[in-house]
C-alpha positions in Angstrom: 34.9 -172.7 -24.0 37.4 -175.4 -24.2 40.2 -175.2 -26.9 43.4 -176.2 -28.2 45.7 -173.5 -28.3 47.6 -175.5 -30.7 44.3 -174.7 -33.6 45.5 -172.5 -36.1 42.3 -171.5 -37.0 39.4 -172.4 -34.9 41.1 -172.5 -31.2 42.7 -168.8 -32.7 39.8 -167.6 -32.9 38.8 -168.6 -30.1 41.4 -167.1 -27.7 41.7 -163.9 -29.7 38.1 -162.8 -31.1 36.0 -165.2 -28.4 34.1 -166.4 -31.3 34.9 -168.7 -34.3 33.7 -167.4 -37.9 30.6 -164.9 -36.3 28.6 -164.9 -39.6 27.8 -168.6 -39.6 27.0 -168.3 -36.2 24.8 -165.9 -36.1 22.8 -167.1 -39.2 22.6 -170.3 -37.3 21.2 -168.3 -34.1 18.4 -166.6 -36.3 17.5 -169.6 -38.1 17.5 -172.3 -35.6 14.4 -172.6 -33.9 13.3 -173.2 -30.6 12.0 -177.4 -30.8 14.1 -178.0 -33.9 16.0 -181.0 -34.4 19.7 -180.4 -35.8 22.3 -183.4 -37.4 25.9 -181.1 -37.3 28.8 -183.7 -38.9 32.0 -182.4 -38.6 31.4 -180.5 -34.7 35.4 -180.1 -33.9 35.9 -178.5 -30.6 31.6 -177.4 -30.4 32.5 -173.7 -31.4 29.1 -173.9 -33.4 27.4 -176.6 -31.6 27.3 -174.6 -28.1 25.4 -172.3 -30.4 22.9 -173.9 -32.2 22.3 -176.2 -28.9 21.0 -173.0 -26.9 18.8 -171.9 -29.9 16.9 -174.8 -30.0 16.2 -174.9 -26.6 15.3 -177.5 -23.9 12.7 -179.4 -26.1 14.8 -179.2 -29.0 18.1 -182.3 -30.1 21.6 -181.4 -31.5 23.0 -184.9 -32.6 26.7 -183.5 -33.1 29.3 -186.1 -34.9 32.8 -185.5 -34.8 35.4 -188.4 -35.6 39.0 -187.4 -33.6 39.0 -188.5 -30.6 40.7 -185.5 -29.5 38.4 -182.9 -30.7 35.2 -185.0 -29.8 36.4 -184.6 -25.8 37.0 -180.8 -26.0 33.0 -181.1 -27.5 32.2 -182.6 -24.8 33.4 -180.6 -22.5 32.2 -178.0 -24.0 28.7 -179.1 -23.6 28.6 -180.4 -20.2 30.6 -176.6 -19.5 27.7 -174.9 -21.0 25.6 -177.4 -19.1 24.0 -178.4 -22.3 21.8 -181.5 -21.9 19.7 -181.6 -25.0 22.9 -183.0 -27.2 23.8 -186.1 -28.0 27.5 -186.3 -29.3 28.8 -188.9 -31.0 32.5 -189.7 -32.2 32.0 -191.2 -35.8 31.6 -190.2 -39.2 29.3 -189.8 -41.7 29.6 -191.6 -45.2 27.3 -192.8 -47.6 27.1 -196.2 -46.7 28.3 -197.7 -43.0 31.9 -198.9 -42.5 35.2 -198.1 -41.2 37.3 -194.5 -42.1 40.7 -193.1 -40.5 42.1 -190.2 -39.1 45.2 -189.2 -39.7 47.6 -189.2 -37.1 48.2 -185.6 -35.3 50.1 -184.2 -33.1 47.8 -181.9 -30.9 50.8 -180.4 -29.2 52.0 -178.7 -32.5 50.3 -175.9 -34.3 47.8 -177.3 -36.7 44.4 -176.7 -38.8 42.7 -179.2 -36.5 39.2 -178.3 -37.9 40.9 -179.3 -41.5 41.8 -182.9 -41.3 40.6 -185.3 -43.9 39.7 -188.9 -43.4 40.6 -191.5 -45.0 38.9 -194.7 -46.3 41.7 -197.1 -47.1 44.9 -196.7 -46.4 44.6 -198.0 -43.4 46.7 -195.6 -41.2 45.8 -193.8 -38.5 43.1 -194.0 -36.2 39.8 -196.4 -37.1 36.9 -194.5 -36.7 33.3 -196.1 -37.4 30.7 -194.5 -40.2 28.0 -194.7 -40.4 25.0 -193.8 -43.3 22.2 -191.0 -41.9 19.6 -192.5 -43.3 20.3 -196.0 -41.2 21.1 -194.4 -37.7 18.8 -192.0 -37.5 16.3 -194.1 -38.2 17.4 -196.2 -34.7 17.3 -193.2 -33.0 13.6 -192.5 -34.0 14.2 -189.4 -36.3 13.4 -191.8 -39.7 9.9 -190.8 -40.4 9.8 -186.8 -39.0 11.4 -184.1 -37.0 14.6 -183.1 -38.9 14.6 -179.0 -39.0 18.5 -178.3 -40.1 21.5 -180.0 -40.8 24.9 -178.6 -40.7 28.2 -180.4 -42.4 31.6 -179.2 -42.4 33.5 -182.6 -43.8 36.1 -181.2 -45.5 35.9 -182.5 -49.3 33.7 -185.5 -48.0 30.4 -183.4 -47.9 28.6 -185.5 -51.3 28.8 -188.9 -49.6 27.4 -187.6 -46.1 24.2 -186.2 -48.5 24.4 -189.1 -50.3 24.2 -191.4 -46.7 21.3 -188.9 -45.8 19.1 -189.1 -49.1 16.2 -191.0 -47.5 16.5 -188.3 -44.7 16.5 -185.6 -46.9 13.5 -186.6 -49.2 11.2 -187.5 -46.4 11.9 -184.3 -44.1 13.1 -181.5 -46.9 15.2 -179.8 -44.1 17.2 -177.0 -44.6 21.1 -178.4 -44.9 23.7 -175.9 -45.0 27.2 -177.2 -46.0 30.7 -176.5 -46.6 31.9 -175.8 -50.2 34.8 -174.4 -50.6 36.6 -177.0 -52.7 36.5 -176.2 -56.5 37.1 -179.9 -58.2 34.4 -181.2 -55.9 31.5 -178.1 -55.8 29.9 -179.1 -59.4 28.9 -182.3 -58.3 27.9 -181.2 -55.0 25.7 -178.4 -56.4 24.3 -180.5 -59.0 23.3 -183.5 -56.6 21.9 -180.9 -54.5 19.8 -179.2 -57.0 18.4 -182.5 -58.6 17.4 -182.8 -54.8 14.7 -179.9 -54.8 16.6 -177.4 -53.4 17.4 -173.9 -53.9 20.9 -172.9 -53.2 22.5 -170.1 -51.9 26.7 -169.0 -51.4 26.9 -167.9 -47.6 30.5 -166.4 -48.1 31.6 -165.2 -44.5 34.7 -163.9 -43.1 36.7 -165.0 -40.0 37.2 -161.5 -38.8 34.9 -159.2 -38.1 35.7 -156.0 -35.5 32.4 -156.1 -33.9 34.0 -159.4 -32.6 33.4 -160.3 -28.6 37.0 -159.6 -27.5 36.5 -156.1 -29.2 40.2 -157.2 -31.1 40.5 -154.6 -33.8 43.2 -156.0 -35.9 42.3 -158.8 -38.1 44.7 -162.1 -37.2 43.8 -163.9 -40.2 44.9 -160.9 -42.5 46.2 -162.6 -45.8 46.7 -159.0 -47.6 45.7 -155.7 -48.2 42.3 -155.7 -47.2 41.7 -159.0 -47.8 40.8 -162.0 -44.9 40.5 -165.9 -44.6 36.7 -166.7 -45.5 34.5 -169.8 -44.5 32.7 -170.8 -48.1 29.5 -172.4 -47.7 26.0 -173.0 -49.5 22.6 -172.7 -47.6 20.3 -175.3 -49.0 16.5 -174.5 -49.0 13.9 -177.0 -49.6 12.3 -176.0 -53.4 8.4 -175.6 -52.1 9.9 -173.2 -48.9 9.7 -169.3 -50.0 12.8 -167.6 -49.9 12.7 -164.1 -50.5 16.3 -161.5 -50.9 19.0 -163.6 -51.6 18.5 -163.9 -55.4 22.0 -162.5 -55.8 23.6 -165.3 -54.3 21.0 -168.0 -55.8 23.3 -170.9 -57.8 21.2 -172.2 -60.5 24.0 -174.0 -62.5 26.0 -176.2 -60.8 29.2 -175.3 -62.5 28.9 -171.5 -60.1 31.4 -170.6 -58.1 31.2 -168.2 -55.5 34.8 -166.5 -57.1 35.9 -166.0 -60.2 39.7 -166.0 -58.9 38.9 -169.3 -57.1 
């Protein structure tokens, strides 16, 4: 794969491990189907969108959205590297109702968190993206009435208005959507929108490091102390009327959990 060396975290991981956060990957491996059709928002670089393109196979879509230009052309090349030809990328954003938002302006030559840029809606600086609702474009693409299997969003903070732009989507398909959450001030409404949804939630708390990594690298670069490693916080979201069976010690059935109590 393509990456910036630059990424603090995800082009890292990248060069040191060959793999970016391994437990979200591989639950997106096992649960991805062949023939599914998977919305990702917030694709960066493609470290999980290579992934999830090969599980669903040659009959199966990836619609990928990522909103810097920068990172949307490493995806790209990413894909056509991986000679991926059942994606469609697309460099926007996802918000609950169409208009304009704006990335901040980066330096891509300088060490950064590239994979942690917010947008912006009105300040005006930076560079003007377009967004678009989930529930509108989808429909032009034919995916408004059936065929949604999984959707995937990593927005950093921005994760309830993308659901919210997706509502029709989500009550007509009821597809699995597993999300980011790792933002306290914002999880309560997130979980409780979700919830009053129809879904069952679950934390899916993963670490970056793990030393059966694919570069065999044994000492953990993300170390932040004694034993103790950056982590990717997330929530799998399960339609209600889908069985789920072992994971009732990570089930959230008030919105106001929290996946730490030192959080």
């Amino acid at each position: 794969m393509l990456y910036n060396r630059n990424d603090r975290f995800i082009g890292r991981s990248l060069e040191l491990l060959g793999e970016f956060s391994p437990g979200e990957g591989r639950f997106f491996q096992t649960t991805i189907k062949p023939g599914d059709t998977v919305i990702e928002v917030g694709a960066q670089m493609g470290a999980h969108t290579v992934g999830m393109a090969k599980a669903v196979g040659p009959e199966g879509r990836v619609h990928a959205f990522e909103p810097q230009r920068i990172m949307f052309q490493l995806l790209c090349a990413n894909l056509a590297l991986n000679g991926l030809l059942n994606t469609f990328a697309w460099n926007m954003a996802a918000d609950e109702q169409p208009g304009t938002l704006f990335v901040p302006e980066l330096d891509y030559e300088k060490s950064e968190n590239f994979g942690g840029v917010a947008l912006h809606r009105d300040n005006g600086v930076g560079q003007e993206v377009p967004a678009v609702a989930l529930d509108r474009f989808m429909a032009k693409k034919g995916l408004g009435k059936a065929g949604l299997s999984f959707i995937k969003i990593d927005v950093e903070g921005m994760e309830l208005p993308v659901l919210k732009g997706a509502a029709g989507l989500i009550a007509a398909q009821r597809p699995m959507i597993y999300f980011e959450n790792d933002r306290r001030d914002k999880s309560e409404a997130l979980l409780r929108w979700m919830l009053e949804a129809g879904y069952k939630l679950f934390w899916h708390v993963t670490p970056y490091f793990k030393k059966e990594n694919y570069y065999g690298l044994k000492e953990d670069p993300f170390a932040v102390g004694e034993g103790q490693t950056i982590i990717s916080a997330n929530v799998l979201a399960v339609p209600s009327e889908k069985p789920v069976s072992g994971l009732d010690s990570i089930q959230i059935h008030d919105p106001t959990n929290w996946w730490s109590q030192e959080g």
